[in-house]
N, C-alpha and C positions, 0 to 999 in steps of 0.2 A: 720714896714715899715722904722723905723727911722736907724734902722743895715743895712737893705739892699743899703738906701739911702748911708749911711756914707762909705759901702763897693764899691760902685760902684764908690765914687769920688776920684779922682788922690791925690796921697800923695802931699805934700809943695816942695818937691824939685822935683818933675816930674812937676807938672806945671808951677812953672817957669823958665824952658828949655824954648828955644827960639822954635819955629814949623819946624824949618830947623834939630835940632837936634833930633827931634822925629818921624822924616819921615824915619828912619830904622827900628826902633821899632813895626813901622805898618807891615812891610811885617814877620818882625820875630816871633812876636806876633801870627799873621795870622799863620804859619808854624809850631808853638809848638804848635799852639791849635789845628791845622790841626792832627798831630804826633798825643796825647791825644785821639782822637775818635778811632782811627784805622778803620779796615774795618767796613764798614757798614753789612755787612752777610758773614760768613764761603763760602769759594768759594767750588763750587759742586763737587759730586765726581768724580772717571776719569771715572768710567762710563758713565755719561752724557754727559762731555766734548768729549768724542770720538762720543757718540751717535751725539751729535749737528754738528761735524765734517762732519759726515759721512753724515749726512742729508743736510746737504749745503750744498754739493759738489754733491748730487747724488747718492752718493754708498749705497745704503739701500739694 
């Protein structure tokens, strides 16, 4: 518990940055970690996507 504790707190020179200067770091942070996951499931084949086309529209 005491690794995880030690890992999850900010290094000596990130914390004291003043909170004006760490307000970019949030939405960047947020964006690389976003990039990191990638898709959540393999998108389907073109089969389906034509099949789902065809069915919202009518043309079956």
């Amino acid at each position: 518990m005491l690794a995880l504790t030690a890992s999850l707190s900010l290094p000596h020179w990130l914390a004291a940055l003043p909170a004006e200067a760490l307000l970019p770091m949030v939405p960047a942070a947020f964006l690389a970690a976003l990039a990191s996951l990638g898709p959540a499931e393999p998108p389907p084949p073109e089969e389906v996507t034509a099949a789902a086309i065809f069915a919202l529209h009518g043309h079956v």
